[in-house]
VEXSERO-527767 format. One record per residue (C-alpha): x negated, y negated, z negated; residue in one letter. Coordinates in pm, 1 decimal. Last residue first. Layout:
N
pt X:X | Y:Y | Z:Z | rest:A
...
END
This chain:
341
pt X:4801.6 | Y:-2006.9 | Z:-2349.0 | rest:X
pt X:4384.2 | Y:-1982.8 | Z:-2398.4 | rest:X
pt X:4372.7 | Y:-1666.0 | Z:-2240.7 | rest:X
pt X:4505.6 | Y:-1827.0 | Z:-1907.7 | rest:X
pt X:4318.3 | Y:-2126.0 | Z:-1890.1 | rest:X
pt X:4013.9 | Y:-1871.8 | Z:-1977.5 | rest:X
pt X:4087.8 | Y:-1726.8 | Z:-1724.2 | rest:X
pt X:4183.4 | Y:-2020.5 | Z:-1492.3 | rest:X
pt X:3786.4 | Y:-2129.3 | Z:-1581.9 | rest:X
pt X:3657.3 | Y:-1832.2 | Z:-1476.0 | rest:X
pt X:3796.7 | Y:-1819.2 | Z:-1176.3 | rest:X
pt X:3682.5 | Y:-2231.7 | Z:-1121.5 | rest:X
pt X:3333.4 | Y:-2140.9 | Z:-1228.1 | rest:X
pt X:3344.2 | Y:-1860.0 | Z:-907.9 | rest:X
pt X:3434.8 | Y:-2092.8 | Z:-639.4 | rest:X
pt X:3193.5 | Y:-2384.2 | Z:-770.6 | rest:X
pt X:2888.1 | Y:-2133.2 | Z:-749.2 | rest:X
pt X:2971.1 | Y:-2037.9 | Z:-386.7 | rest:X
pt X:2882.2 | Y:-2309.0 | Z:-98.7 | rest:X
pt X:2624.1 | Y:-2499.0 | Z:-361.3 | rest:X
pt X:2490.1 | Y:-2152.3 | Z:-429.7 | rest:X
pt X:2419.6 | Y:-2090.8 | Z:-101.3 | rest:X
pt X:2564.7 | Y:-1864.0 | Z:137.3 | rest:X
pt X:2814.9 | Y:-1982.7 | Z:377.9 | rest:X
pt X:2690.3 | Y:-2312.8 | Z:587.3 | rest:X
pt X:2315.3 | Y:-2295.2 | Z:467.9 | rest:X
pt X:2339.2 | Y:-1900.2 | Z:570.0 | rest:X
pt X:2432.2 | Y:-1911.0 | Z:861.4 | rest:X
pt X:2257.5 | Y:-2211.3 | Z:993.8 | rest:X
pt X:1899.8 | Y:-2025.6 | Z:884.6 | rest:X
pt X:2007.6 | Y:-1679.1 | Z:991.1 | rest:X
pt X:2055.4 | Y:-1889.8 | Z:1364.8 | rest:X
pt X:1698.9 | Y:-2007.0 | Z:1336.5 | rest:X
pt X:1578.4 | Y:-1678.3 | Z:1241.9 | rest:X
pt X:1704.8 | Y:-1528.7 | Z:1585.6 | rest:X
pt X:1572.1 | Y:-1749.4 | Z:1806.6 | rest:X
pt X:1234.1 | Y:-1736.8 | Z:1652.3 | rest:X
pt X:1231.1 | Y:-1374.8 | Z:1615.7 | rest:X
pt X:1333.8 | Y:-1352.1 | Z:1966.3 | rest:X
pt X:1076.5 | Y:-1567.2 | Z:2102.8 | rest:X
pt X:819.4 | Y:-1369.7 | Z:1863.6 | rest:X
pt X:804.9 | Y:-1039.9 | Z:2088.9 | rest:X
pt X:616.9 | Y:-782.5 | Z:1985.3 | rest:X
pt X:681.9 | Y:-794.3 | Z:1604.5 | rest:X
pt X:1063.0 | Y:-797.1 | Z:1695.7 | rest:X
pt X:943.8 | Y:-489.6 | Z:1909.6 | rest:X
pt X:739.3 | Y:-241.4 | Z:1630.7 | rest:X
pt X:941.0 | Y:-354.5 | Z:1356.4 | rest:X
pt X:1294.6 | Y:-239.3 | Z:1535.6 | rest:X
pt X:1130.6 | Y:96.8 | Z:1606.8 | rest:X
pt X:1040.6 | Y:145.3 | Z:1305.7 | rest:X
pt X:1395.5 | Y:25.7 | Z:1108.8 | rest:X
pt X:1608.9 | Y:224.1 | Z:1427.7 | rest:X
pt X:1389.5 | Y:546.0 | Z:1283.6 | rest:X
pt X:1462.4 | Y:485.9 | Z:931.7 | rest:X
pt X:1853.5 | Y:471.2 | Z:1008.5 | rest:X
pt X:2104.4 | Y:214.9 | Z:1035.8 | rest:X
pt X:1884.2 | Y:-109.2 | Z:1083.9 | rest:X
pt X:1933.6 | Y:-470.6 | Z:1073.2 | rest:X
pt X:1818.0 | Y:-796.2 | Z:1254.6 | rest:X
pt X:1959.7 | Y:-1110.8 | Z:1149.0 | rest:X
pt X:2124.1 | Y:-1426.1 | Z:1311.5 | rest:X
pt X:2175.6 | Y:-1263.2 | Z:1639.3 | rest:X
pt X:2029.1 | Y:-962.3 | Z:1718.0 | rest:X
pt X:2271.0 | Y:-769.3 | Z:1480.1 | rest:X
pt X:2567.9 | Y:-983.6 | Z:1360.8 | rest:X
pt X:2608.2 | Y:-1176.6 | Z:1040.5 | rest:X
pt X:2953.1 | Y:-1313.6 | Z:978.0 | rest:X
pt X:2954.7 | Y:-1233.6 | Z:608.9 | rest:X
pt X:3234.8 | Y:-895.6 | Z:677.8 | rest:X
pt X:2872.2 | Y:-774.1 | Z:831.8 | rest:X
pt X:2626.7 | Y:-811.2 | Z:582.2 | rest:X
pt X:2895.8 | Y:-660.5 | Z:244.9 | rest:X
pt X:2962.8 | Y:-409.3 | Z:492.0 | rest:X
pt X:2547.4 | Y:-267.6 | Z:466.8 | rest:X
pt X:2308.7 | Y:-256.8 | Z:705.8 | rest:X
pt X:1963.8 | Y:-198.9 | Z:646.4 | rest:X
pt X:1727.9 | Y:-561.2 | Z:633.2 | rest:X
pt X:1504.7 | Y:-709.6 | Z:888.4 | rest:X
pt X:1459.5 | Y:-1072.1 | Z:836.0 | rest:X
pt X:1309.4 | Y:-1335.7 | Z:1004.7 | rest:X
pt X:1178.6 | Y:-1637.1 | Z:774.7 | rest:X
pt X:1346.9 | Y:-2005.3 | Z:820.9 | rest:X
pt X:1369.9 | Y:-2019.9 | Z:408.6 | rest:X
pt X:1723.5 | Y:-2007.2 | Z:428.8 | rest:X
pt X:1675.8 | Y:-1680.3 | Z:633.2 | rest:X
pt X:1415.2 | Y:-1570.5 | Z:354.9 | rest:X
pt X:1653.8 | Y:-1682.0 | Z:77.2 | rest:X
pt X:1969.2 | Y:-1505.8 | Z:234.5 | rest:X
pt X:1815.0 | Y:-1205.0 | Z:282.6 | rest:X
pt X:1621.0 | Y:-1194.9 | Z:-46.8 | rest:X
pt X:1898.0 | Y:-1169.3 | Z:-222.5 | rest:X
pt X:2030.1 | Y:-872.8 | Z:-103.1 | rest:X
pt X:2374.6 | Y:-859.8 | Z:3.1 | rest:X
pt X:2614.7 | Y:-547.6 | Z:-91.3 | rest:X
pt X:2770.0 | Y:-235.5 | Z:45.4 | rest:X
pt X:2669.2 | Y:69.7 | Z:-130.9 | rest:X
pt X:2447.8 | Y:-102.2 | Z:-420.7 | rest:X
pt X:2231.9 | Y:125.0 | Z:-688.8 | rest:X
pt X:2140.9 | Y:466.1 | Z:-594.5 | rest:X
pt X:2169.7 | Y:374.8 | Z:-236.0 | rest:X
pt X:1821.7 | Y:181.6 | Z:-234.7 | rest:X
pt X:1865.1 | Y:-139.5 | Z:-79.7 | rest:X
pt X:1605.9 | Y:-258.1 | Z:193.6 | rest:X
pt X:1485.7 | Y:-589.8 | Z:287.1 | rest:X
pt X:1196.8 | Y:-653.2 | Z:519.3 | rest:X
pt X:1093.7 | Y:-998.1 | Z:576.2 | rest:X
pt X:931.2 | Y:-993.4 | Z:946.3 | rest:X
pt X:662.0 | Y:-1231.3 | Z:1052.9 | rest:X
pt X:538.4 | Y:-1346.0 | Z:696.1 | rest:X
pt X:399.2 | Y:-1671.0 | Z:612.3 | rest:X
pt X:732.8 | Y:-1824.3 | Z:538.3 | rest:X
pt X:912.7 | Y:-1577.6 | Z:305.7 | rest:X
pt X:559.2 | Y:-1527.2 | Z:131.9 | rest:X
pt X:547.0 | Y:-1894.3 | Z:92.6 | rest:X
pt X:895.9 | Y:-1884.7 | Z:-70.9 | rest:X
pt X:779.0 | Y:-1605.7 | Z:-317.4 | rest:X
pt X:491.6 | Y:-1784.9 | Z:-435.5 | rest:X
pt X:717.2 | Y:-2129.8 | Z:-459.4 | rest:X
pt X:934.8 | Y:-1930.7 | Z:-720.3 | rest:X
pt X:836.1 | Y:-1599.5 | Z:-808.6 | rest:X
pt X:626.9 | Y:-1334.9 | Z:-734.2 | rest:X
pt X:414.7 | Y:-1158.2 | Z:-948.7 | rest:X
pt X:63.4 | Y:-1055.6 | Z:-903.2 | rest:X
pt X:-15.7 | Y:-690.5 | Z:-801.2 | rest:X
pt X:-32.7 | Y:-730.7 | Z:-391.0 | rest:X
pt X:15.4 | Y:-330.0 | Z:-268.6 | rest:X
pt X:-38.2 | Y:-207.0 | Z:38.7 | rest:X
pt X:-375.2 | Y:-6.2 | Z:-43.2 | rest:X
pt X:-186.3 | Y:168.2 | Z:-308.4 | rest:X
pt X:58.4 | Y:334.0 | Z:-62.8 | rest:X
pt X:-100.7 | Y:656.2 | Z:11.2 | rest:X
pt X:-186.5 | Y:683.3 | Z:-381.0 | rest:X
pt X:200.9 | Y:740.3 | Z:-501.2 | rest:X
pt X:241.5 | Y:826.8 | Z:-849.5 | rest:X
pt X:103.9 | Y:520.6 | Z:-898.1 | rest:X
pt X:345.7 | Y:267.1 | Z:-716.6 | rest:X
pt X:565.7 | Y:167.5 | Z:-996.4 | rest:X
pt X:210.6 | Y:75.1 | Z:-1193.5 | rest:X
pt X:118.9 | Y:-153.2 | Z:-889.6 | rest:X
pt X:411.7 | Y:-394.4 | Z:-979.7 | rest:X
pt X:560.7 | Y:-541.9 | Z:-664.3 | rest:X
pt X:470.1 | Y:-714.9 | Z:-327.4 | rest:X
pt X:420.1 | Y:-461.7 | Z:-71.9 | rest:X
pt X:226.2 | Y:-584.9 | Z:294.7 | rest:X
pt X:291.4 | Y:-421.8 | Z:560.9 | rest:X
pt X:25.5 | Y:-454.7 | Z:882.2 | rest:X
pt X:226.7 | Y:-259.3 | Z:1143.5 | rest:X
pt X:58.2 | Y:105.0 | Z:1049.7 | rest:X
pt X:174.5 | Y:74.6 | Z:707.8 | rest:X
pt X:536.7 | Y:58.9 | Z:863.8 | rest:X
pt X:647.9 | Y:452.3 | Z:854.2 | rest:X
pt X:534.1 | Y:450.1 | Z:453.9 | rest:X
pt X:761.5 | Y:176.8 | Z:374.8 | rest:X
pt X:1087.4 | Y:384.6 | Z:458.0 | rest:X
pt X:1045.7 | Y:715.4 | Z:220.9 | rest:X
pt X:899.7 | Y:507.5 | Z:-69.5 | rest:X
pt X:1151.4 | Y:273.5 | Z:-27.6 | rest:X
pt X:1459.3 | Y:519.5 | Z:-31.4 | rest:X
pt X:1352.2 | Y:687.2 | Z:-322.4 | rest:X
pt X:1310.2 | Y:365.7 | Z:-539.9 | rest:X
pt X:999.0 | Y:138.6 | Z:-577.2 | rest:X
pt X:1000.6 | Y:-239.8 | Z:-699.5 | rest:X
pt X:1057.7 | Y:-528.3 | Z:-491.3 | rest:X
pt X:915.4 | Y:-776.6 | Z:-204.1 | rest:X
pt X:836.2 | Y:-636.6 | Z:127.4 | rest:X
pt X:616.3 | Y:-844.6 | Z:400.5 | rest:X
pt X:552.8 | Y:-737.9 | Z:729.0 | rest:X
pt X:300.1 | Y:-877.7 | Z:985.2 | rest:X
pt X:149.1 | Y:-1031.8 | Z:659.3 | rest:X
pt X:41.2 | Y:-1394.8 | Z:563.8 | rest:X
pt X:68.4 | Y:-1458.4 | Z:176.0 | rest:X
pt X:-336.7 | Y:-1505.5 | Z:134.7 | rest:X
pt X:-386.3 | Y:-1575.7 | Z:510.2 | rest:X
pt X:-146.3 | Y:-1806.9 | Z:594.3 | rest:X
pt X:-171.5 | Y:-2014.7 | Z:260.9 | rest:X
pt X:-543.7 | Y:-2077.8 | Z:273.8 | rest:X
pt X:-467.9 | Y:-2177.0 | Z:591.8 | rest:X
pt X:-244.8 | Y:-2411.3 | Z:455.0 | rest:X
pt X:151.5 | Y:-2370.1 | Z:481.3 | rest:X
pt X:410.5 | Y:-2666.3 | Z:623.4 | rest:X
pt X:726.2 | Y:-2472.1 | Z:452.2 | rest:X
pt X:1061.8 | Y:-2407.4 | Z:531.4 | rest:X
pt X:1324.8 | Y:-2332.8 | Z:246.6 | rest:X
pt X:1428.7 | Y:-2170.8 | Z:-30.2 | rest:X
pt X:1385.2 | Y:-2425.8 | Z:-333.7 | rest:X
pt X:1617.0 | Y:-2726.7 | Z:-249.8 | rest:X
pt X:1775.7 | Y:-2439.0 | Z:-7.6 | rest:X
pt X:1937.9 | Y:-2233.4 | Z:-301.2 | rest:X
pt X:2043.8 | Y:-1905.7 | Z:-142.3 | rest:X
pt X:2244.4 | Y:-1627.7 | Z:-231.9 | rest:X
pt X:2335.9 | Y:-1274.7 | Z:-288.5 | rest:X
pt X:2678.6 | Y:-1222.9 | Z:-285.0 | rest:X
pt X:2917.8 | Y:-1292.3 | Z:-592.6 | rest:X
pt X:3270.0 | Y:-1106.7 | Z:-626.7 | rest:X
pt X:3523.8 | Y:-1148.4 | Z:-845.2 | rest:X
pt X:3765.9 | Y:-930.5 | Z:-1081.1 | rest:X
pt X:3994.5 | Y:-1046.5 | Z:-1304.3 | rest:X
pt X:4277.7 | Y:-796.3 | Z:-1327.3 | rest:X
pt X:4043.4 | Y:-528.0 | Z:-1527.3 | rest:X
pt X:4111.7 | Y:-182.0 | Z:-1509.4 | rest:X
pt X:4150.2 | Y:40.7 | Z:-1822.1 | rest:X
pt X:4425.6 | Y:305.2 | Z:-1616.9 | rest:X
pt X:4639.5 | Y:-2.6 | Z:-1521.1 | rest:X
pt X:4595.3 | Y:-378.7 | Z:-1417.7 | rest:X
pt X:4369.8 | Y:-309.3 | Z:-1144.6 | rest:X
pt X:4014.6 | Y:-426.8 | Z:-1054.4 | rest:X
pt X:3700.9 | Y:-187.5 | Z:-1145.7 | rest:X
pt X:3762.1 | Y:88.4 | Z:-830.1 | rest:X
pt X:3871.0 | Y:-196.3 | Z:-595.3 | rest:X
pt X:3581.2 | Y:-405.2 | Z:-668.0 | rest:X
pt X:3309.2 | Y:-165.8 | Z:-652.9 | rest:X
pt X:3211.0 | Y:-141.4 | Z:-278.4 | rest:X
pt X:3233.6 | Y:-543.0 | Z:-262.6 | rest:X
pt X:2846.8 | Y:-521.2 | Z:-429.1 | rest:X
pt X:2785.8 | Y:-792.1 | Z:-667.9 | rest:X
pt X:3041.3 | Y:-778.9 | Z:-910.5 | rest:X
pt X:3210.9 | Y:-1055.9 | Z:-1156.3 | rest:X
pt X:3403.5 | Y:-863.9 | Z:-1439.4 | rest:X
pt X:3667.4 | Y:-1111.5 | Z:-1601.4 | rest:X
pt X:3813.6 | Y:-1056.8 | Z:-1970.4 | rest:X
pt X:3573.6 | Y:-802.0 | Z:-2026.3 | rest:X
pt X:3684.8 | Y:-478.8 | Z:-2223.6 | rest:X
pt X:3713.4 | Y:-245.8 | Z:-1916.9 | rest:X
pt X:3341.0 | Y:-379.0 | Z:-1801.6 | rest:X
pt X:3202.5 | Y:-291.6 | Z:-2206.8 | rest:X
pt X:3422.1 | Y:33.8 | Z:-2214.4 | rest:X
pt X:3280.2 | Y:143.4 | Z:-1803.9 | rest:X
pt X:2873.7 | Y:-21.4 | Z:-1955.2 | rest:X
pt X:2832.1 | Y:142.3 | Z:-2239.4 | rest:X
pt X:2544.2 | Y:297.0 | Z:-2177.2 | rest:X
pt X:2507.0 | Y:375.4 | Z:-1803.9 | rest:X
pt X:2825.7 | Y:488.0 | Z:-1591.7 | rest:X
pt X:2914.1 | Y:222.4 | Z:-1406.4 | rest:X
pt X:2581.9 | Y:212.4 | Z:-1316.5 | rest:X
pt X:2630.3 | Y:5.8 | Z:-935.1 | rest:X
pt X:2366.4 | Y:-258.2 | Z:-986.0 | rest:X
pt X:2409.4 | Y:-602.3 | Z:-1034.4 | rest:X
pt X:2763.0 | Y:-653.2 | Z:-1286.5 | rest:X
pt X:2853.3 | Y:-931.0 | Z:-1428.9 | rest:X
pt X:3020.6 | Y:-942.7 | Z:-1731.7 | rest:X
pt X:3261.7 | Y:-1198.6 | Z:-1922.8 | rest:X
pt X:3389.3 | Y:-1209.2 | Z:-2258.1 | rest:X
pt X:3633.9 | Y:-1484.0 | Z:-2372.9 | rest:X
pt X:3552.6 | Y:-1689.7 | Z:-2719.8 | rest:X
pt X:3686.2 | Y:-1709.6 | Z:-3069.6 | rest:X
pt X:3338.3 | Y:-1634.1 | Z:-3175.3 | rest:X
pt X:3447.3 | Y:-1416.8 | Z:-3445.8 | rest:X
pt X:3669.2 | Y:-1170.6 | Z:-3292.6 | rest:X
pt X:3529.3 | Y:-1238.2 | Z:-2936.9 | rest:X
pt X:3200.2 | Y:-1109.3 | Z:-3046.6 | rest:X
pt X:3276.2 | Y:-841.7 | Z:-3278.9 | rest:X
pt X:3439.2 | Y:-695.6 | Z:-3016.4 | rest:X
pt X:3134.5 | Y:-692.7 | Z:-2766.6 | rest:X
pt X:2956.3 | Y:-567.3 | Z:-3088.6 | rest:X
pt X:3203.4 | Y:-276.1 | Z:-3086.2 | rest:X
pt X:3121.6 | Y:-161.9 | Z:-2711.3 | rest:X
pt X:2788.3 | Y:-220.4 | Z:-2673.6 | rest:X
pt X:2580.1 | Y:-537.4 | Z:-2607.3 | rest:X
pt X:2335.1 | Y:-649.1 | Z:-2320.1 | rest:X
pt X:2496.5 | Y:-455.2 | Z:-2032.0 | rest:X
pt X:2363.1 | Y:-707.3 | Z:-1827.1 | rest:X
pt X:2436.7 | Y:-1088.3 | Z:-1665.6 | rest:X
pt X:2668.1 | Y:-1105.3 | Z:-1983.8 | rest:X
pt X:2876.7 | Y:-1403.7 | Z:-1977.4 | rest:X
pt X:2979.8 | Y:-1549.9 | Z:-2321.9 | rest:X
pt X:3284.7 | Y:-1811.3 | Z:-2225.5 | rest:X
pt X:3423.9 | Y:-2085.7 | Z:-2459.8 | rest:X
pt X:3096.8 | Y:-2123.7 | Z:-2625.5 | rest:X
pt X:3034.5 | Y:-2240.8 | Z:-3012.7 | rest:X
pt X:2660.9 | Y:-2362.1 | Z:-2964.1 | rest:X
pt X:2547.2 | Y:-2333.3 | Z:-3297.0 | rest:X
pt X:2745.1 | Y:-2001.7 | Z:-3397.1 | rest:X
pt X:2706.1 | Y:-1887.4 | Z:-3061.5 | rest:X
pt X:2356.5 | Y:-1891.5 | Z:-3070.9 | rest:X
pt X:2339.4 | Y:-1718.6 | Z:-3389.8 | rest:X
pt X:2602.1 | Y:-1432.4 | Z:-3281.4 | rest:X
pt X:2356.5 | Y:-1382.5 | Z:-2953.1 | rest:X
pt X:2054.4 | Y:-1336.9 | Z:-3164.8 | rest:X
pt X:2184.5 | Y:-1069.3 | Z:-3379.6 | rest:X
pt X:2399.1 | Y:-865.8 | Z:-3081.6 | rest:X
pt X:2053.0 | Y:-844.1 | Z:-2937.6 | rest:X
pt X:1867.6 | Y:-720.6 | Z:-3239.9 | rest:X
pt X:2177.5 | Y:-444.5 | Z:-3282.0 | rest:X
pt X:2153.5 | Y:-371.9 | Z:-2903.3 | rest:X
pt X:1798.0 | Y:-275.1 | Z:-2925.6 | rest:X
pt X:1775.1 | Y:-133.8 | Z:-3256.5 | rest:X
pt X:2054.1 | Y:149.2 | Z:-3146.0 | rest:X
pt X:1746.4 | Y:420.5 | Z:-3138.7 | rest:X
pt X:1408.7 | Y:306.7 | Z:-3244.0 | rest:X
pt X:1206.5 | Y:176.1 | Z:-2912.0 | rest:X
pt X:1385.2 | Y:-138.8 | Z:-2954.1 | rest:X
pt X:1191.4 | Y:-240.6 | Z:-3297.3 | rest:X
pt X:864.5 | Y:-216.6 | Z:-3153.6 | rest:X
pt X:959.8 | Y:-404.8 | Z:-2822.4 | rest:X
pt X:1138.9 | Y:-667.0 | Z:-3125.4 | rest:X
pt X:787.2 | Y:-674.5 | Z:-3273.4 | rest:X
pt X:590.0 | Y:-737.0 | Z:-2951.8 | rest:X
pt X:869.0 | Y:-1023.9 | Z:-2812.7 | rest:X
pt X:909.3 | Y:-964.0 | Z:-2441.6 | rest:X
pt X:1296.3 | Y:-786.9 | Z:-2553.0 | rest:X
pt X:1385.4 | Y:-1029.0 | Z:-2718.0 | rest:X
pt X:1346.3 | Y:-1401.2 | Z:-2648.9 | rest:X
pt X:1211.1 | Y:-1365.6 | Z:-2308.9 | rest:X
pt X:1362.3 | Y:-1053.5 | Z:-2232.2 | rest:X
pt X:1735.1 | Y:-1140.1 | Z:-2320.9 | rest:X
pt X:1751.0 | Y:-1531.4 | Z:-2230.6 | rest:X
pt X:2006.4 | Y:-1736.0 | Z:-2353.9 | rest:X
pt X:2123.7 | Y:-1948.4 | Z:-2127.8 | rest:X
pt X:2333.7 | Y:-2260.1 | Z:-2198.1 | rest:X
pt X:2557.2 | Y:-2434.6 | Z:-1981.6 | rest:X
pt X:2766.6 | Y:-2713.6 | Z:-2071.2 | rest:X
pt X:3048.1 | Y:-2761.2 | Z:-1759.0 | rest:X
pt X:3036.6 | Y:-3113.8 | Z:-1554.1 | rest:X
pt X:3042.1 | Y:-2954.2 | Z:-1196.7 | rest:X
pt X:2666.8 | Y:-2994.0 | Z:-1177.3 | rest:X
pt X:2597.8 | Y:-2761.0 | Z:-1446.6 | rest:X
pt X:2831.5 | Y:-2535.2 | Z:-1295.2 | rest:X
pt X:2574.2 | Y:-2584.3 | Z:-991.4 | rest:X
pt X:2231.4 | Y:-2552.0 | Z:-1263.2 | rest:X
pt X:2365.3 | Y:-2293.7 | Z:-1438.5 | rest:X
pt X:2435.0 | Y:-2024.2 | Z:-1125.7 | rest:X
pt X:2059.6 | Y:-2142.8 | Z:-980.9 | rest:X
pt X:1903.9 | Y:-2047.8 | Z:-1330.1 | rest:X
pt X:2116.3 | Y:-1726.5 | Z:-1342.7 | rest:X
pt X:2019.7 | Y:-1661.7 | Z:-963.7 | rest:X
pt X:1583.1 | Y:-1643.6 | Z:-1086.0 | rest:X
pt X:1540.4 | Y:-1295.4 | Z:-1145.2 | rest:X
pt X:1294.3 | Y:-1056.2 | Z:-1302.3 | rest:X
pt X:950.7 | Y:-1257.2 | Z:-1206.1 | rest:X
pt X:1121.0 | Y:-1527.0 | Z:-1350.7 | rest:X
pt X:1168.9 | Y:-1414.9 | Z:-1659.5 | rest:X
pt X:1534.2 | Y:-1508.3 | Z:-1779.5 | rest:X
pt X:1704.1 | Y:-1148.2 | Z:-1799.5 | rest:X
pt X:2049.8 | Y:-1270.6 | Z:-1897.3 | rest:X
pt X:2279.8 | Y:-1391.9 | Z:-2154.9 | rest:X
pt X:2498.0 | Y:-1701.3 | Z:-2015.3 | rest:X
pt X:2655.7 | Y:-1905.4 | Z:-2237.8 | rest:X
pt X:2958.0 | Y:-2121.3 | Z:-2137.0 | rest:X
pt X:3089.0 | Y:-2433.7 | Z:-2230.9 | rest:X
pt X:3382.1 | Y:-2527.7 | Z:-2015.0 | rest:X
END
């Protein structure tokens, strides 16, 4: 298959397209990625441009036609609502090709996003709580529906010797990576007192002076963000409601993978993957459990050790992208199989 992927390609947005290409790659498919910010929306005269009402999409929909001219894909897969409704059309019109879109955080509602989803010849979604109300055959359903957890790649997750210099400049008694939401800024707050450390963009945290002193403005990505996984005691992951219900952070599996402890809210998603409580993770089902839970895996590193170790084995036998990437490029490719018929 030769598919195109369009997604946000900066690294300090997200790094699973690159893993995604690289396995199909693997499996003999042509993979090309075309990426949205770096080539668009980064670009000073195209930022310009977007700010002007329906220039965004229209640039976009521009960019994406030429590469598909040149690289004539079987599948376009939109890692975003990238395009609108008619230029999704337009698309597979001209192109000849089979629409695909994956969808991160629960907006069904944003943009164009329902039409664009109902209009895809496969959806692939990230939180399990959504599958049942996008997959159907009637009512603008789609029958194609999969669903991707968040993942690990161990060649780049994965335990680290670390200098001194190391320890102490990613070193934290509680490390958070990720941007501010409503449920963070009511969480993080009851773990300054345990040494937390927030990496993110200082500018989401302005409105907010109590937590400036927390924050590390640099990005992370890459190597950075493994060495953070590794210097810190606890790895705290939480999801903000507004956007999954039920699904697997990235970071969980790529701290575990990366032989860090992690201490994440439950979600469904967690549990139906085989992880259990005090076992190969630690999770929480309130604020208050989350505090308390810092304040004694903190206390007693035995446990975190024991604990992490069996994360680690989970994960590398279920969640990596080695385990999952093939599973998915096969779907696709019986949909196109089936398209193409």
């Amino acid at each position: 298959m030769k598919i195109l992927m369009v997604a946000y390609m900066n690294p300090t947005s997200s790094d699973y397209p690159v893993f995604l290409g690289t396995r199909w790659r693997m499996m003999g498919h042509e993979v090309r990625h075309f990426s949205a910010d770096l080539e668009v929306v980064d670009e000073p005269l195209y930022g310009f441009l977007g700010s002007i009402q329906h220039c965004f999409h229209a640039l976009l929909e521009r960019r994406i036609d030429a590469v598909c001219a040149k690289f004539n894909p079987d599948i376009v897969l939109l890692m975003y609502q990238f395009l609108n409704l008619e230029a999704v059309i337009r698309l597979k019109r001209k192109h000849g090709c089979i629409v695909g879109s994956y969808l991160d955080n629960n907006y069904l509602l944003m943009g164009d996003t329902a039409p664009v989803l109902s209009l895809s010849d496969f959806v692939i979604v990230h939180d399990s709580y959504v599958k049942p109300l996008i997959q159907g055959k009637e009512g603008g359903r789609v029958e194609n529906v999969f669903y991707l957890p968040g993942l690990a790649e161990p060649s780049e997750h994965l335990p680290l010797e670390l200098s001194e210099e190391d320890k102490t400049r990613y070193g934290a008694d509680i490390a958070f990576v990720g941007l501010r939401g409503p449920d963070r800024l009511t969480a993080l707050p009851r773990l300054a007192k345990y040494g937390l450390r927030v990496w993110g963009l200082a500018e989401q945290w302005n409105d907010f002076p109590g937590m400036h002193s927390l924050i590390e403005e640099e990005p992370v990505y890459g190597l950075k963000k493994t060495k953070i996984y590794n210097a810190a005691k606890i790895v705290l992951s939480l999801e903000e409601k507004t956007k999954q219900i039920n699904s697997i952070n990235p970071r969980i599996p790529e701290a575990l993978a990366s032989g860090g402890f992690v201490l994440c809210n439950w979600t469904k998603d967690l549990e139906n993957a085989g992880f259990r409580d005090g076992e190969n993770i630690a999770w929480f089902k309130s604020f208050d459990e989350m505090e308390e839970k810092a304040g004694f895996y903190l206390a007693h590193p035995d446990k975190r050790s024991e604990i992490s170790g069996c994360g680690r084995q989970h994960v590398l036998a279920t969640l990596t992208y080695e385990k999952v990437a093939p599973g998915i490029a096969r779907a696709m490719e019986e949909v196109l199989s089936s398209k193409c018929s």
